[in-house]
GUMISE-443954 format. One record per residue (C-alpha): x, y, z negated; residue in three letters; residue number from 0. Coordinates in steps of 0.001 Angstrom, whole numbers, padded with zeros to 6 digits. Layout:
X Y Z ALA NUM
...
***
This chain:
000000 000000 000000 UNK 0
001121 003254 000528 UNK 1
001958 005972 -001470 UNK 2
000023 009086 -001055 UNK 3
001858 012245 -000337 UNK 4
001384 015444 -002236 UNK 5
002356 019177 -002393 UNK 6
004909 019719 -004893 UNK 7
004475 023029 -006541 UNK 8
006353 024666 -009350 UNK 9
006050 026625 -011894 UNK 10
008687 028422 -014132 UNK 11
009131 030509 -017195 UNK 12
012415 031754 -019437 UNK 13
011309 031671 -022815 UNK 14
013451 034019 -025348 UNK 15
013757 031008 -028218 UNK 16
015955 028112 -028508 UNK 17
015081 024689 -026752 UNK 18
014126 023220 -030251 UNK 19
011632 025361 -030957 UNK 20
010419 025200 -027403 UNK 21
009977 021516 -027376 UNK 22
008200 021495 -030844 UNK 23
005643 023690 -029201 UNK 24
005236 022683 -026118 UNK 25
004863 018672 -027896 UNK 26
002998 019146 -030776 UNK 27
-000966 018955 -030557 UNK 28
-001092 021843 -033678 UNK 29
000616 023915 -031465 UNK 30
-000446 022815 -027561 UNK 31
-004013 024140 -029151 UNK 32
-002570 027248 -029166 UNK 33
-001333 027717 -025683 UNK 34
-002864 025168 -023237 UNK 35
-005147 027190 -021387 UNK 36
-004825 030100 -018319 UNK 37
-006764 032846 -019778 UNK 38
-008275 034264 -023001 UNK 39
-011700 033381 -022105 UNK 40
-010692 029614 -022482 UNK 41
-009888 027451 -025375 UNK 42
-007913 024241 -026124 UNK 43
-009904 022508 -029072 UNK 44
-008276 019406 -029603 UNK 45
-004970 017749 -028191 UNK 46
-003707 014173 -029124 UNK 47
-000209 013496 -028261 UNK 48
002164 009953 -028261 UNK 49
005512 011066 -027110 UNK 50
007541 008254 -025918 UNK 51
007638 006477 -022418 UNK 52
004096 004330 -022044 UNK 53
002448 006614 -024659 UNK 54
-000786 008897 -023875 UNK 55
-001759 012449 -024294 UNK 56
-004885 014387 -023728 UNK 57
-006276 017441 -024591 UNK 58
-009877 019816 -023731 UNK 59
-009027 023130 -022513 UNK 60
-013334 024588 -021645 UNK 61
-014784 028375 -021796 UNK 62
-015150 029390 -024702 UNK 63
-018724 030296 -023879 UNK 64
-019202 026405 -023493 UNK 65
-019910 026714 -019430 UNK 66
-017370 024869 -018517 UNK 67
-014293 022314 -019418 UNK 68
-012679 018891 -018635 UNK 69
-010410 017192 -020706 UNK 70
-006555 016881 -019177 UNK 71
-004124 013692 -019870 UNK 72
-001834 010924 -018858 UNK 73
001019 008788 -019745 UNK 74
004318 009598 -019825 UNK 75
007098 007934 -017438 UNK 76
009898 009575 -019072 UNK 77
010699 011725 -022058 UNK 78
014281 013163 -022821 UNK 79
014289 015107 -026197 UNK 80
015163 018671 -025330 UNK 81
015541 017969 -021330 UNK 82
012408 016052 -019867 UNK 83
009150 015204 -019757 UNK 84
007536 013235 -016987 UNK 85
004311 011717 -016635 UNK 86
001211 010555 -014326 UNK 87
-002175 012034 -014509 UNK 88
-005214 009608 -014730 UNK 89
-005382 010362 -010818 UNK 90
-002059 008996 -010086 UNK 91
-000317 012985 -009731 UNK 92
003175 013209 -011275 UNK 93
004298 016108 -012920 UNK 94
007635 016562 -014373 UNK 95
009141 019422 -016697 UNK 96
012470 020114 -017408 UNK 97
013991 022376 -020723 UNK 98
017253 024159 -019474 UNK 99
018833 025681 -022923 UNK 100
020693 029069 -021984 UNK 101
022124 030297 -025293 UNK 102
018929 031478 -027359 UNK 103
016971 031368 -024220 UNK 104
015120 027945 -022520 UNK 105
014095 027968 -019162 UNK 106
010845 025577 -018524 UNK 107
010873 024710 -015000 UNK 108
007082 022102 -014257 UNK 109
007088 020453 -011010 UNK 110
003317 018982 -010284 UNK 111
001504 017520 -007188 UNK 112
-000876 019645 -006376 UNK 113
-004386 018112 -005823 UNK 114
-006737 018708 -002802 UNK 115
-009954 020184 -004140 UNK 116
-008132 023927 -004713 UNK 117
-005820 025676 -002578 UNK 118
-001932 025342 -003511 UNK 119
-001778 028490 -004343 UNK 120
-004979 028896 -006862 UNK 121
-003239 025832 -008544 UNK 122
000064 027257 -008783 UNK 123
-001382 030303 -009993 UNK 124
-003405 028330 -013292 UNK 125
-000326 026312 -014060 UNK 126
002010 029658 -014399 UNK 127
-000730 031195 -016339 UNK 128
-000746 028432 -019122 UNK 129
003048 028167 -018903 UNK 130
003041 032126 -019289 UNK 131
000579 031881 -022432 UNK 132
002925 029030 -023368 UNK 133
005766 031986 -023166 UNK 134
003525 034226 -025241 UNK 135
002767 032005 -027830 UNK 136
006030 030986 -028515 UNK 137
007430 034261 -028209 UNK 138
005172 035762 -030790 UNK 139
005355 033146 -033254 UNK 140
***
């Protein structure tokens, strides 16, 4: 069987805190609550999170208003404390993010394959906007 082709698009942030702190957010479900959505209109309720190769995560990001929301999850293919994280989406897409430590500075770098209900570029443009209130949140905290 063959392997379906996607659009690889990326997304990519320097966040002004060291990589430790970066991971801790960007892994734990306390904090992911706190970030993992694209605008302030939007909420992440609940996120469940088991960090090793094989293990699952999920989380809800809805309106706040309640019109809308969808939960978001997969298992991970590869994690690398401080470095990696890889993983497939329950509808087979890969995504893969990468922690780049530049003194007391990380860069995040997420590659994902797009899917083909929303333009590229809509999609590209939600993923930066979490990873930019990802930026925020750590930033401020």
């Amino acid at each position: 069987m063959a392997t379906k082709e996607y659009t690889v698009v990326t997304t990519e942030a320097e966040i002004n805190a060291p990589v430790e702190k970066v991971w801790k957010y960007w892994t734990e479900p306390d904090h992911i609550t706190q970030w993992s959505f694209a605008s302030d209109d939007w909420h992440a309720p609940w996120a469940k999170n088991d960090l090793r190769i094989g293990g699952a995560f999920s989380s809800r990001m809805e309106a706040k208003d309640g019109s809308f929301g969808f939960d978001f999850g997969g298992v991970y293919d590869d994690v690398q404390v401080h470095k990696k994280i890889a993983y497939t989406m329950g509808d087979g897409r890969k995504v893969e993010a990468t922690f780049s430590p530049d003194g007391g500075k990380t860069r995040v770098v997420q590659r994902f394959d797009a899917e083909e209900e929303n333009s590229v570029e809509m999609q590209q443009m939600g993923w930066q906007a979490i990873l930019n209130n990802f930026k925020k949140y750590v930033e401020t905290k």
